[in-house]
PDB file with SEQRES, HELIX, SHEET and CRYST1 records, atoms N, CA, C and O in Angstrom:
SEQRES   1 A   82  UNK UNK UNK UNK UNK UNK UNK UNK UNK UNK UNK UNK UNK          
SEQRES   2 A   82  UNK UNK UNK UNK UNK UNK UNK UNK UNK UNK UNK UNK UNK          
SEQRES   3 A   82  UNK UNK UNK UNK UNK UNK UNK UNK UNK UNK UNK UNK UNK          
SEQRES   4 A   82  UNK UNK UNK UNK UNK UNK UNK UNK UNK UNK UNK UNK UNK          
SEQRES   5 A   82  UNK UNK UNK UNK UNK UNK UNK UNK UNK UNK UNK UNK UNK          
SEQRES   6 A   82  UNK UNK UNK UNK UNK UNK UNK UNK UNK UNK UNK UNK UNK          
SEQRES   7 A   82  UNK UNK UNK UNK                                              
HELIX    1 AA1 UNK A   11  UNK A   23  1                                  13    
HELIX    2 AA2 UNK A   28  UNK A   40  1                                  13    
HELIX    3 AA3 UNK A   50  UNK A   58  1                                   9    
HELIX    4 AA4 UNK A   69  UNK A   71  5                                   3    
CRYST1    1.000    1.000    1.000  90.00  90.00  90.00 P 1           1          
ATOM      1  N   UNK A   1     -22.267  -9.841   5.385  1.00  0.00           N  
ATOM      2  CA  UNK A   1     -20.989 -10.203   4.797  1.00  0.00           C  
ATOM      3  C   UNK A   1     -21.010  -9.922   3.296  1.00  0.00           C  
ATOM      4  O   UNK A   1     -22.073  -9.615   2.757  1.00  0.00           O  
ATOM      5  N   UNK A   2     -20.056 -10.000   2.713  1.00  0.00           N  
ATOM      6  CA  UNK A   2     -20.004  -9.274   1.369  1.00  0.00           C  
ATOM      7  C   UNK A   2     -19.126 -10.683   0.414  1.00  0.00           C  
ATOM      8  O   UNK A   2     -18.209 -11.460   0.680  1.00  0.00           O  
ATOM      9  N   UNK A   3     -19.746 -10.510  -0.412  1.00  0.00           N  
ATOM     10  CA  UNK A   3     -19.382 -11.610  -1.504  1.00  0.00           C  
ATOM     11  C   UNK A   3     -18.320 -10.515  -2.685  1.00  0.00           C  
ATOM     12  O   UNK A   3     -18.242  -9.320  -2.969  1.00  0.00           O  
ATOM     13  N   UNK A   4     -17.544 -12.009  -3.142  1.00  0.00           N  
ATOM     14  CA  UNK A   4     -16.365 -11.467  -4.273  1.00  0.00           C  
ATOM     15  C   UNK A   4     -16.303 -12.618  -5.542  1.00  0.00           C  
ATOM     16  O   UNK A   4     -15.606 -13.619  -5.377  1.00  0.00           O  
ATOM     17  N   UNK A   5     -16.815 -12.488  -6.397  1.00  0.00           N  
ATOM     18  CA  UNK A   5     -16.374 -12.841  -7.550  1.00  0.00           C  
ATOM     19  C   UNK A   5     -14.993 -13.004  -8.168  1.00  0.00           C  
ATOM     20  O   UNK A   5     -14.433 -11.908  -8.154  1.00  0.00           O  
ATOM     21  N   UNK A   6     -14.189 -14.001  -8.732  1.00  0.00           N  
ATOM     22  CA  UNK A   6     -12.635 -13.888  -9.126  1.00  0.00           C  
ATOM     23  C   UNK A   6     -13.548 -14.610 -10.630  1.00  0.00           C  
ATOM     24  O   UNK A   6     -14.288 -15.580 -10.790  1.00  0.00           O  
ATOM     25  N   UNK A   7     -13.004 -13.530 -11.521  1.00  0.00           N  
ATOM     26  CA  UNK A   7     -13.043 -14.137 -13.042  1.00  0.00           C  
ATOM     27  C   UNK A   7     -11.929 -14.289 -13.291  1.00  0.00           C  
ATOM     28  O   UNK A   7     -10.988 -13.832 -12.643  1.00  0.00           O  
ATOM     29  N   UNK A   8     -11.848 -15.171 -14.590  1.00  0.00           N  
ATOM     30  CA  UNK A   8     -10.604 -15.551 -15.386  1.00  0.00           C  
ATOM     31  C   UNK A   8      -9.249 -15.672 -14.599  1.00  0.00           C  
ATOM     32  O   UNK A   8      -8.150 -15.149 -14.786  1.00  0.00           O  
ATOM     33  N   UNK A   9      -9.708 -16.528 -13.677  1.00  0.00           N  
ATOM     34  CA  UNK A   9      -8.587 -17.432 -12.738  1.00  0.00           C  
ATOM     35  C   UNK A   9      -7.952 -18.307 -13.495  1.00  0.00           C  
ATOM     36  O   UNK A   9      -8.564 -18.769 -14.458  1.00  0.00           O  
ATOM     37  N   UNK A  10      -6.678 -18.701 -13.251  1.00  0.00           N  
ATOM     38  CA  UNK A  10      -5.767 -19.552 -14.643  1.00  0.00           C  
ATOM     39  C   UNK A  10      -6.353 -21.211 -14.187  1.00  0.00           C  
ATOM     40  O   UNK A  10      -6.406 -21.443 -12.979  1.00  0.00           O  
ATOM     41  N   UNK A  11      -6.625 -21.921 -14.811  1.00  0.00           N  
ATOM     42  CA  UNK A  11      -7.102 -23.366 -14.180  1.00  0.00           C  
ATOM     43  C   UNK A  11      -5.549 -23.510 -13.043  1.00  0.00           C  
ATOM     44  O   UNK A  11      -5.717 -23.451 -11.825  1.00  0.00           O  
ATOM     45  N   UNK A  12      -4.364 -23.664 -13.538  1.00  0.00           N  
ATOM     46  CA  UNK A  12      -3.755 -24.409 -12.922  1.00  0.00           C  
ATOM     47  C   UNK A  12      -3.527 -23.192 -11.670  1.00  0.00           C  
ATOM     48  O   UNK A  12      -2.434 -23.266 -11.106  1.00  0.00           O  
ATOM     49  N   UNK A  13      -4.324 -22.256 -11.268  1.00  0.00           N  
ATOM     50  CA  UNK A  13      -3.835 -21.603  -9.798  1.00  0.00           C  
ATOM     51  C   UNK A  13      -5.342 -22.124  -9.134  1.00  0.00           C  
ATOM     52  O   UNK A  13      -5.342 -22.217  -7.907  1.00  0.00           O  
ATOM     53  N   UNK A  14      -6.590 -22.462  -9.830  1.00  0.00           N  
ATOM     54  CA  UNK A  14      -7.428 -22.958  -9.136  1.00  0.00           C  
ATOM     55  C   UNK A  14      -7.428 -24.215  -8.740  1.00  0.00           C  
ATOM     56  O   UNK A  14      -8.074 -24.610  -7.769  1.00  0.00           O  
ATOM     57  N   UNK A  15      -6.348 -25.290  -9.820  1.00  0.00           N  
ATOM     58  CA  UNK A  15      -5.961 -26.143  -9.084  1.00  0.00           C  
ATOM     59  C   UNK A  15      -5.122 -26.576  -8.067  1.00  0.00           C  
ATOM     60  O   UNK A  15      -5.202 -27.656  -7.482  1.00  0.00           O  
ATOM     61  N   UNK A  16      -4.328 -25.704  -7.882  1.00  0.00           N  
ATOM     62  CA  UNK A  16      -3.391 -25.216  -6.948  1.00  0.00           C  
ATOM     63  C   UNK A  16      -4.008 -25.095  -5.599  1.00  0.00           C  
ATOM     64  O   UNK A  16      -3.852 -25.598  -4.487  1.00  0.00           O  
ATOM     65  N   UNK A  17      -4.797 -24.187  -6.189  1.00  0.00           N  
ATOM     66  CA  UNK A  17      -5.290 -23.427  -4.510  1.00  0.00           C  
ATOM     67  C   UNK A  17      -6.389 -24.917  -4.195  1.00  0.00           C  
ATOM     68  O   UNK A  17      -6.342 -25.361  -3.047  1.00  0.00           O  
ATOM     69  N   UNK A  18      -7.463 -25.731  -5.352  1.00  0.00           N  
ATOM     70  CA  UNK A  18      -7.941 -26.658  -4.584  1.00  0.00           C  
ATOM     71  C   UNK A  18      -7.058 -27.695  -3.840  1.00  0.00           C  
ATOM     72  O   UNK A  18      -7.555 -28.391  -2.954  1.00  0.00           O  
ATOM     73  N   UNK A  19      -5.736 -27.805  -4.197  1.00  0.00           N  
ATOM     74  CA  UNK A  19      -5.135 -28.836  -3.499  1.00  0.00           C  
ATOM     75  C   UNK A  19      -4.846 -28.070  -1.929  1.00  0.00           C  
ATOM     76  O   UNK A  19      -5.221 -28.616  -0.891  1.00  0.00           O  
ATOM     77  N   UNK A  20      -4.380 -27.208  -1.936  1.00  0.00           N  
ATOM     78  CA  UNK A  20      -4.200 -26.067  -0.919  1.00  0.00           C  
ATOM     79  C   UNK A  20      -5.302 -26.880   0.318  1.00  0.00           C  
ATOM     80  O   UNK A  20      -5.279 -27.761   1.178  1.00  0.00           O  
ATOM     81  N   UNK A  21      -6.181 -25.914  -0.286  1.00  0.00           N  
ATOM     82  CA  UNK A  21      -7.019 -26.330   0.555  1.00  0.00           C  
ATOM     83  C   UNK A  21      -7.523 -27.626   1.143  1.00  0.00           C  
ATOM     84  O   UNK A  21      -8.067 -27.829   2.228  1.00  0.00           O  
ATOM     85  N   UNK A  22      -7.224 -28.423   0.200  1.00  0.00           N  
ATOM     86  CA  UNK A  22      -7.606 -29.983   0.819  1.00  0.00           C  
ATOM     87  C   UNK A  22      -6.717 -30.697   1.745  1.00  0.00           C  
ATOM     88  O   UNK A  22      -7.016 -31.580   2.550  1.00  0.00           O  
ATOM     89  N   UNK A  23      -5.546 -30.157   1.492  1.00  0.00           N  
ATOM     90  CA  UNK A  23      -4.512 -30.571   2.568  1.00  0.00           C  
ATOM     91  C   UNK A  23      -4.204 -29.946   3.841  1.00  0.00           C  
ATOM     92  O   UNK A  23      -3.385 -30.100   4.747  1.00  0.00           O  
ATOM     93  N   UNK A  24      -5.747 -28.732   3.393  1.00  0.00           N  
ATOM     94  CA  UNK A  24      -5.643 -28.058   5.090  1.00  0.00           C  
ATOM     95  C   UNK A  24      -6.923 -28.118   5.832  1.00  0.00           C  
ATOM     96  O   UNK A  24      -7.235 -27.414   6.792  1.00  0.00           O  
ATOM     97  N   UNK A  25      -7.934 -29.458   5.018  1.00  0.00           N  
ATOM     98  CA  UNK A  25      -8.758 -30.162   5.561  1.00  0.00           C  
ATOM     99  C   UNK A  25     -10.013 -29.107   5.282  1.00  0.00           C  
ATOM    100  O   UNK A  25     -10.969 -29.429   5.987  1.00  0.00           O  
ATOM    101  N   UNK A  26     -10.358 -27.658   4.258  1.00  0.00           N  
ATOM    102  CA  UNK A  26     -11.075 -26.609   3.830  1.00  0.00           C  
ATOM    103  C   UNK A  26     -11.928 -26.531   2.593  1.00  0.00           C  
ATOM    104  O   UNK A  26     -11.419 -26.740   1.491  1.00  0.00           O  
ATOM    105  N   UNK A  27     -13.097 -26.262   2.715  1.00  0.00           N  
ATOM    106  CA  UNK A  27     -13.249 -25.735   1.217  1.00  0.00           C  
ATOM    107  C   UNK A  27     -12.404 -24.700   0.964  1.00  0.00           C  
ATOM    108  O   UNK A  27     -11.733 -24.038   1.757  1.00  0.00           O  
ATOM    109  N   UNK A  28     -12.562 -24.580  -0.920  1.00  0.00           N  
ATOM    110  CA  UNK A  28     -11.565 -23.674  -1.241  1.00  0.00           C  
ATOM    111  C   UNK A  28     -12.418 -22.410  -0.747  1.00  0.00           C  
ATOM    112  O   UNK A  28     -11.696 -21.536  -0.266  1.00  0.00           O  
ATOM    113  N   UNK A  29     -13.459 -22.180  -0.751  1.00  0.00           N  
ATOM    114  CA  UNK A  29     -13.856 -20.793  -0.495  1.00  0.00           C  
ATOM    115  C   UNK A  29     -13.323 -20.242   0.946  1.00  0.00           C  
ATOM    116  O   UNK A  29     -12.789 -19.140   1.074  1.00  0.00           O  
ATOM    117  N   UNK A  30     -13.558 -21.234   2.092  1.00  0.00           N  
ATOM    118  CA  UNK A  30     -13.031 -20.968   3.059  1.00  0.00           C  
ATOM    119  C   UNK A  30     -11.241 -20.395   3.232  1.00  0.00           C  
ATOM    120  O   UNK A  30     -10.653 -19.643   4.009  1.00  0.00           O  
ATOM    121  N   UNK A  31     -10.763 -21.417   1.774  1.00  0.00           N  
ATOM    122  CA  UNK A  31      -9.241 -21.440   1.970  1.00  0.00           C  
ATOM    123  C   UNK A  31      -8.794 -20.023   1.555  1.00  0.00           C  
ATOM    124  O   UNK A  31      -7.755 -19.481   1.932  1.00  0.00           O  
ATOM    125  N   UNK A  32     -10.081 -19.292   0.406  1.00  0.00           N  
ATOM    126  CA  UNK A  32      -9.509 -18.114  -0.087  1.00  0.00           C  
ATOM    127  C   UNK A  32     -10.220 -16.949   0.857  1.00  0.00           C  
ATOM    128  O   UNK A  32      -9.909 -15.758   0.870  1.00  0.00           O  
ATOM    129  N   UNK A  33     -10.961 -17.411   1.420  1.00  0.00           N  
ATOM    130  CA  UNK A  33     -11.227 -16.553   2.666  1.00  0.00           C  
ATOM    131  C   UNK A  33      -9.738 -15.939   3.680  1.00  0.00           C  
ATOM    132  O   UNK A  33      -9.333 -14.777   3.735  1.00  0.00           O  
ATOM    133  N   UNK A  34      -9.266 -16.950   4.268  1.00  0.00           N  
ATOM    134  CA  UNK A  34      -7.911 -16.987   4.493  1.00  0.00           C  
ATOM    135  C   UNK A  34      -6.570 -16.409   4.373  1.00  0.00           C  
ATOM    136  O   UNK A  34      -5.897 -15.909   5.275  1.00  0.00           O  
ATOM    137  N   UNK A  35      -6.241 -16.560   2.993  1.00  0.00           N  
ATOM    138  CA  UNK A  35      -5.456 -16.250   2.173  1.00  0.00           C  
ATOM    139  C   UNK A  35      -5.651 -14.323   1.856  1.00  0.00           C  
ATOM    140  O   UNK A  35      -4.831 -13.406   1.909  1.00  0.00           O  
ATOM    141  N   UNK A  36      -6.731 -14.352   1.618  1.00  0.00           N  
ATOM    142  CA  UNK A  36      -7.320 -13.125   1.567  1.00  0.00           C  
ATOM    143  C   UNK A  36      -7.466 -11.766   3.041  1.00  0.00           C  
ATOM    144  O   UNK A  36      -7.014 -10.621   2.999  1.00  0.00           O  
ATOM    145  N   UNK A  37      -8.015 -12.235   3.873  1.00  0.00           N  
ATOM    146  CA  UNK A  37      -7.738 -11.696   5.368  1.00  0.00           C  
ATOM    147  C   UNK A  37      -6.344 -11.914   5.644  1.00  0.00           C  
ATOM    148  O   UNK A  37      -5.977 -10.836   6.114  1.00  0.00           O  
ATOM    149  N   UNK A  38      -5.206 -12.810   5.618  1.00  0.00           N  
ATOM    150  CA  UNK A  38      -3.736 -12.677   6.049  1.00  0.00           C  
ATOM    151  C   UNK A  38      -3.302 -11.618   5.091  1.00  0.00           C  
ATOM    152  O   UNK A  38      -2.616 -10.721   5.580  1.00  0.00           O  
ATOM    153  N   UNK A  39      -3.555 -11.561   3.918  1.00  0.00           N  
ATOM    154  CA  UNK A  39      -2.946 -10.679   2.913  1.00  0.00           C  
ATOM    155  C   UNK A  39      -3.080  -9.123   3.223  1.00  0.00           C  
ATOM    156  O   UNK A  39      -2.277  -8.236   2.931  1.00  0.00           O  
ATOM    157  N   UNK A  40      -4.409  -9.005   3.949  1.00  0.00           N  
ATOM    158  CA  UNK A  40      -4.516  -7.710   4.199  1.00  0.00           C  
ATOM    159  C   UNK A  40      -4.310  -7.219   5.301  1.00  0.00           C  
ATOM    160  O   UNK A  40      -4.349  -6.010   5.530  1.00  0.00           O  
ATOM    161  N   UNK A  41      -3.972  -8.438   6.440  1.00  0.00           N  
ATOM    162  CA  UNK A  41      -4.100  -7.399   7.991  1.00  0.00           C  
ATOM    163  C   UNK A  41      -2.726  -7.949   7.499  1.00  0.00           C  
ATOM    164  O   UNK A  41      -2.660  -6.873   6.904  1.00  0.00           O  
ATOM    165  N   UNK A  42      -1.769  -8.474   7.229  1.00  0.00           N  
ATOM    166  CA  UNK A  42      -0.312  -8.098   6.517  1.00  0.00           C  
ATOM    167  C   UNK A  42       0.257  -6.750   6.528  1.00  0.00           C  
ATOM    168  O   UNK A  42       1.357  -6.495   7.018  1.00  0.00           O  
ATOM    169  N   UNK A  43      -0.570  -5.831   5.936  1.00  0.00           N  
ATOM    170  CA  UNK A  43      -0.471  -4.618   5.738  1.00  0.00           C  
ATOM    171  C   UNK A  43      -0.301  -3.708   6.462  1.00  0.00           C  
ATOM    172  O   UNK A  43      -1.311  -3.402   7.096  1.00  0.00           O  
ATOM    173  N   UNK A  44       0.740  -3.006   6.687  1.00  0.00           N  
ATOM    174  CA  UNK A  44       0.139  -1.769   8.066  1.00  0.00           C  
ATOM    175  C   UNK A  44      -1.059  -0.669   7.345  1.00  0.00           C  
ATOM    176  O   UNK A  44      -1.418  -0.267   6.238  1.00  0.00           O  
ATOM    177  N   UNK A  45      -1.327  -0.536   8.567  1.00  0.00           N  
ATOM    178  CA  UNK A  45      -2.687   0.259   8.458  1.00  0.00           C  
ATOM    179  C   UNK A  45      -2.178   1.883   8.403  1.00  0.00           C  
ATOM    180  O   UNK A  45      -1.134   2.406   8.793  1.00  0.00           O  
ATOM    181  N   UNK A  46      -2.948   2.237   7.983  1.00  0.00           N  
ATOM    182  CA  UNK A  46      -2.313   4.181   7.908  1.00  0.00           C  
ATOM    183  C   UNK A  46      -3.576   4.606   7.716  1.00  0.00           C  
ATOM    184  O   UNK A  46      -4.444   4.093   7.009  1.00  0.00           O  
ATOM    185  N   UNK A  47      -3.635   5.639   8.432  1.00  0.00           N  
ATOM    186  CA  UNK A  47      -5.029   6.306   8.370  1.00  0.00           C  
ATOM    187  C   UNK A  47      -4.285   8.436   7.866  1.00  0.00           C  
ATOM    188  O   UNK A  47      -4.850   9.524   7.972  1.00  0.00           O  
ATOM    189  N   UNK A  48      -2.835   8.037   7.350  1.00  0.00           N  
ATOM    190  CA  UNK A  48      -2.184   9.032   7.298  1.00  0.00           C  
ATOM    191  C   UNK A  48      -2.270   9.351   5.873  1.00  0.00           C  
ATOM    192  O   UNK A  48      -2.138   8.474   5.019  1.00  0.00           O  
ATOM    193  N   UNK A  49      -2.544  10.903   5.516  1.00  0.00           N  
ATOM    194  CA  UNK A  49      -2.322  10.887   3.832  1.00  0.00           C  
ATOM    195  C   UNK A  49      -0.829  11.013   3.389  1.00  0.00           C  
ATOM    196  O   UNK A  49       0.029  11.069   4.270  1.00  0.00           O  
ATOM    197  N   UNK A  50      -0.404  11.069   1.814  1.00  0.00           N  
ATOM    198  CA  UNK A  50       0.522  10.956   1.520  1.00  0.00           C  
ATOM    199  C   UNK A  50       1.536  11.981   1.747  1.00  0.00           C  
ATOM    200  O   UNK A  50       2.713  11.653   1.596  1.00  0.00           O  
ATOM    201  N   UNK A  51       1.306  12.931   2.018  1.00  0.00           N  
ATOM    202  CA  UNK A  51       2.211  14.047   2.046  1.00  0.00           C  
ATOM    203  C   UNK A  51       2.592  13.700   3.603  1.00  0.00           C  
ATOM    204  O   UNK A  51       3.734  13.462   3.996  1.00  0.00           O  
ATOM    205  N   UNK A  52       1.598  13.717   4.282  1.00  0.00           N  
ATOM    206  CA  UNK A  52       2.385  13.410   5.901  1.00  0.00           C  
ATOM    207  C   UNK A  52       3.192  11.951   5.780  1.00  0.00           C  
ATOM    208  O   UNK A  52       4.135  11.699   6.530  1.00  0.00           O  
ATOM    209  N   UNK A  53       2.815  11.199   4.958  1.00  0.00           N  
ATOM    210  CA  UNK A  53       3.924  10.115   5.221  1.00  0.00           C  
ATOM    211  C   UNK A  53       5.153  10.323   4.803  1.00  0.00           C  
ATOM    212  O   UNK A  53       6.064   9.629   5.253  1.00  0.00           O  
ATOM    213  N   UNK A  54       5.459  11.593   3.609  1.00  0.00           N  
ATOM    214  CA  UNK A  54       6.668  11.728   2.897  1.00  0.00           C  
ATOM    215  C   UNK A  54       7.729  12.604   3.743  1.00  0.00           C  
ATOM    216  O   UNK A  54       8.948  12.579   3.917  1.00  0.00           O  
ATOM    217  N   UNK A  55       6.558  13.449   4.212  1.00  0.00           N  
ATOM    218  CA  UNK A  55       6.986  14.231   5.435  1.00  0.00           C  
ATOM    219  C   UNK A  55       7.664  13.701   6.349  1.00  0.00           C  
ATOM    220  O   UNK A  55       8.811  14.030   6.654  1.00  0.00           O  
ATOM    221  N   UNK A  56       6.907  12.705   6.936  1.00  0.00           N  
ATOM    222  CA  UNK A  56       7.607  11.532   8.115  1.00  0.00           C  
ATOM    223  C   UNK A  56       9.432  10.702   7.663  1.00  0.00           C  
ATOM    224  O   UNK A  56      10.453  10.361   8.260  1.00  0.00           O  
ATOM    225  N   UNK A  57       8.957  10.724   6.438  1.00  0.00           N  
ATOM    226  CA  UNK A  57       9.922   9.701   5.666  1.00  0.00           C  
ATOM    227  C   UNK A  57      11.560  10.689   5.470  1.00  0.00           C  
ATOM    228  O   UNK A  57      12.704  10.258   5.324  1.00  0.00           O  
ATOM    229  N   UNK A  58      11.188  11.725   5.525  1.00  0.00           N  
ATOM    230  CA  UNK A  58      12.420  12.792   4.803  1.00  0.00           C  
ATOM    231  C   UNK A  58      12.852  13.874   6.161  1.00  0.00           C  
ATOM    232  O   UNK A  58      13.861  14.574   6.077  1.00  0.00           O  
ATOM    233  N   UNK A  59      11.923  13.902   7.440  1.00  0.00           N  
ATOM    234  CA  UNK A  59      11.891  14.357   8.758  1.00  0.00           C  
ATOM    235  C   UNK A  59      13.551  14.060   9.077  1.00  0.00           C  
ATOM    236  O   UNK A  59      14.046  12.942   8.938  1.00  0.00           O  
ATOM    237  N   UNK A  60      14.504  15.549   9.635  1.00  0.00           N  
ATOM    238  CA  UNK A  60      15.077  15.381  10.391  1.00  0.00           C  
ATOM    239  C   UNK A  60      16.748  14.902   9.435  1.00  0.00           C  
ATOM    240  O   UNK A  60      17.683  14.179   9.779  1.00  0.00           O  
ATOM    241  N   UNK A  61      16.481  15.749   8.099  1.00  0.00           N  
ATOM    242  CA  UNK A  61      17.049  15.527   7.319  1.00  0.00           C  
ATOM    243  C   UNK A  61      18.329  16.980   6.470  1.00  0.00           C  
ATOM    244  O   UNK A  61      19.381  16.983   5.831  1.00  0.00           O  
ATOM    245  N   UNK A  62      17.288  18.047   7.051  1.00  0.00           N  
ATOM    246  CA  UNK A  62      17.974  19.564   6.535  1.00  0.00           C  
ATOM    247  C   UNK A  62      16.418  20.318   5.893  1.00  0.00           C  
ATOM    248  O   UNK A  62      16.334  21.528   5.684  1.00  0.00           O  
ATOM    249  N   UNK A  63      15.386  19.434   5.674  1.00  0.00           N  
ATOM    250  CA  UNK A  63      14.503  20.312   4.962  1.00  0.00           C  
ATOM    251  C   UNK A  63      13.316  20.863   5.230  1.00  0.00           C  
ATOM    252  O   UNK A  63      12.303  21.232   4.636  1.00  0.00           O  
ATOM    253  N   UNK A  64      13.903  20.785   6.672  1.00  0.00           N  
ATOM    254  CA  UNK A  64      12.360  21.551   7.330  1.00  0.00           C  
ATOM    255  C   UNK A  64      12.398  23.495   7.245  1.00  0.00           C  
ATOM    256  O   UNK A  64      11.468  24.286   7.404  1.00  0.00           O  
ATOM    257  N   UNK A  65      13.371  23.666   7.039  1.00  0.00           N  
ATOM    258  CA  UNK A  65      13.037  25.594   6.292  1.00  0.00           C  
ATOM    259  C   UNK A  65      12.025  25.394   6.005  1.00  0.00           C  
ATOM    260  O   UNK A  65      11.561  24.306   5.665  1.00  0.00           O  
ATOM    261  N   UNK A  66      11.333  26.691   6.110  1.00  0.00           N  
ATOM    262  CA  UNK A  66      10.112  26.913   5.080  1.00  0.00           C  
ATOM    263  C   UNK A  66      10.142  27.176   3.680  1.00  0.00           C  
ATOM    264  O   UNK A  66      11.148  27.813   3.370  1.00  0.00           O  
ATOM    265  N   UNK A  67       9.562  26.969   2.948  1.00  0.00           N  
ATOM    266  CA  UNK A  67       9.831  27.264   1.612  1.00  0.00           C  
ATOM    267  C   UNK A  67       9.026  28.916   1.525  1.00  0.00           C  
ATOM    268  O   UNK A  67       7.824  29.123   1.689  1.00  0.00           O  
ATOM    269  N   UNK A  68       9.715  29.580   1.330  1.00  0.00           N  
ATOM    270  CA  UNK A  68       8.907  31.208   0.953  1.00  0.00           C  
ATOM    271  C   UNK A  68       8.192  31.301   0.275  1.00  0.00           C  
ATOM    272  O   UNK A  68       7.280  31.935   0.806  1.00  0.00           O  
ATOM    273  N   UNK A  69       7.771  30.865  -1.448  1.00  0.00           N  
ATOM    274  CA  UNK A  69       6.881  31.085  -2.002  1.00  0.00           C  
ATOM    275  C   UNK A  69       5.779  30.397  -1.660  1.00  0.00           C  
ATOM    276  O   UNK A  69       4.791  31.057  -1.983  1.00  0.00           O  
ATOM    277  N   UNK A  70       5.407  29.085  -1.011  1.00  0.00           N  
ATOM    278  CA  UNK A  70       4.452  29.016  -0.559  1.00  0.00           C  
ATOM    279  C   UNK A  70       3.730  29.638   0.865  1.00  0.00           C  
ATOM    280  O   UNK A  70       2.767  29.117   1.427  1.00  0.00           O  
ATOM    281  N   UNK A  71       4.436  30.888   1.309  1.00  0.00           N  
ATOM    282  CA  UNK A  71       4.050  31.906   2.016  1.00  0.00           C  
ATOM    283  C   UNK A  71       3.337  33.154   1.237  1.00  0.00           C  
ATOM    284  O   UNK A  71       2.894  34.146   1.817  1.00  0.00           O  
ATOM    285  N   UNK A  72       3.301  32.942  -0.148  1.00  0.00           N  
ATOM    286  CA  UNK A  72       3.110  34.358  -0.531  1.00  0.00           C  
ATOM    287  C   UNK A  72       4.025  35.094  -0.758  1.00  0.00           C  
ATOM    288  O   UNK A  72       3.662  36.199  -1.162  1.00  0.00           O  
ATOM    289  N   UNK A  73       5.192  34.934  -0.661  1.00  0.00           N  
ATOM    290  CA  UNK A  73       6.718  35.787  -0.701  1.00  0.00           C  
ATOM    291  C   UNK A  73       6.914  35.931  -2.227  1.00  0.00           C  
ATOM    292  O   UNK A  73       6.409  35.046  -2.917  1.00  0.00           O  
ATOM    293  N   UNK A  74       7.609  36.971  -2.870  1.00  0.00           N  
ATOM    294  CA  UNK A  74       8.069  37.061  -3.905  1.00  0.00           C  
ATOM    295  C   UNK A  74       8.857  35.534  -4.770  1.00  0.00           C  
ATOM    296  O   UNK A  74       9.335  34.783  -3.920  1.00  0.00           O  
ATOM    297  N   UNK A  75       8.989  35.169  -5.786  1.00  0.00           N  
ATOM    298  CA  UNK A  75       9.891  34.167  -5.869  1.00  0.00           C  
ATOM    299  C   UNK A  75      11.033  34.267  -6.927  1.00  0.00           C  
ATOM    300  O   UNK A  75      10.795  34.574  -8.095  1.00  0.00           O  
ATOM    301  N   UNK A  76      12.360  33.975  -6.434  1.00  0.00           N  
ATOM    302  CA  UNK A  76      14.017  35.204  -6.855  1.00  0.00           C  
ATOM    303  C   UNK A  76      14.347  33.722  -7.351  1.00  0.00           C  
ATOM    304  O   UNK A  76      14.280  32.575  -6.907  1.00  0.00           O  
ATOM    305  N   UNK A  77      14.766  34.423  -8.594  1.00  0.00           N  
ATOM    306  CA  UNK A  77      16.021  32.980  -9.494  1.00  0.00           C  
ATOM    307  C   UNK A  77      17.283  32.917  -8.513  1.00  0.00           C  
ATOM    308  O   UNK A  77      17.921  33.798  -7.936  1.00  0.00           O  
ATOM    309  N   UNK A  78      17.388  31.542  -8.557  1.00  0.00           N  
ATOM    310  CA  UNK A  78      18.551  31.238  -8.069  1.00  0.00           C  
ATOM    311  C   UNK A  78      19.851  31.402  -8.242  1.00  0.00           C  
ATOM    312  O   UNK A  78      20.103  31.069  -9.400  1.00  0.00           O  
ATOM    313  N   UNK A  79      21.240  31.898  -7.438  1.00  0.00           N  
ATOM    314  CA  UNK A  79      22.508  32.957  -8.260  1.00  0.00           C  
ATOM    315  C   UNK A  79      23.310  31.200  -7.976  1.00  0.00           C  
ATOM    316  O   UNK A  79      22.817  30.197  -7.460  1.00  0.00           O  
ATOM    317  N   UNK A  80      24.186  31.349  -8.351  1.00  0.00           N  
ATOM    318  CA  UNK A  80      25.031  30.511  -8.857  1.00  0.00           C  
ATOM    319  C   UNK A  80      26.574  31.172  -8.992  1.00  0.00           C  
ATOM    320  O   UNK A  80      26.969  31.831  -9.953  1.00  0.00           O  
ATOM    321  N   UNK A  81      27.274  30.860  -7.899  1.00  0.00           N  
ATOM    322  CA  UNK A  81      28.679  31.377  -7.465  1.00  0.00           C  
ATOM    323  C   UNK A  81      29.914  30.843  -8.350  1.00  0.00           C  
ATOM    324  O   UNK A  81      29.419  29.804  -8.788  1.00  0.00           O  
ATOM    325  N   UNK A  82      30.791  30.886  -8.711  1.00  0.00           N  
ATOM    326  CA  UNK A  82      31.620  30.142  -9.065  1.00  0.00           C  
ATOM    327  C   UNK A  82      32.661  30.146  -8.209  1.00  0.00           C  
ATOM    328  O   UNK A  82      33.634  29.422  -8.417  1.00  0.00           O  
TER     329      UNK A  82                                                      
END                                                                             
C-alpha cells in the first residue's frame, strides 16, 4: 500500500474533516482514505487519448472530410466570393 503526505492543510479543514470523521465513528486517516477513493472512482475512466476524445466529441457533425494537406497535397489559399 502506498502512503500520502498532505502538507500545509488549513487547521480549520483538519478540523473539519476531524469532526467528519468522528461522527462517522473513523479515524481521520481512515476518513481521508474514503473521501479520497470516492473522489476518484467518481471519475470516468478513459484509457482514450485526447484527440480520440475530441474526435468522439465533434463526430457526426460535417467534419469528417479529410483535410488534404495532411495527406501531402499541395496547400491553396482560400478564395472568398462575394
Amino acid at each position: 500500500m502506498a502512503q500520502l503526505v498532505v502538507r500545509n492543510l488549513e487547521d480549520d479543514v483538519k478540523e473539519r474533516l476531524r469532526q467528519r470523521a468522528r461522527r462517522r465513528g473513523r479515524s481521520m486517516e481512515d476518513e481521508v482514505r474514503d473521501i479520497l477513493r470516492t473522489a476518484v472512482l467518481a471519475e470516468p475512466k478513459s484509457n482514450e487519448g485526447l484527440g480520440t476524445r475530441i474526435r468522439k466529441r465533434f463526430a457526426g457533425i460535417g467534419l469528417e472530410e479529410p483535410i488534404p494537406e495532411l495527406r501531402g497535397e499541395e496547400v491553396r489559399p482560400a478564395i472568398f466570393r462575394r
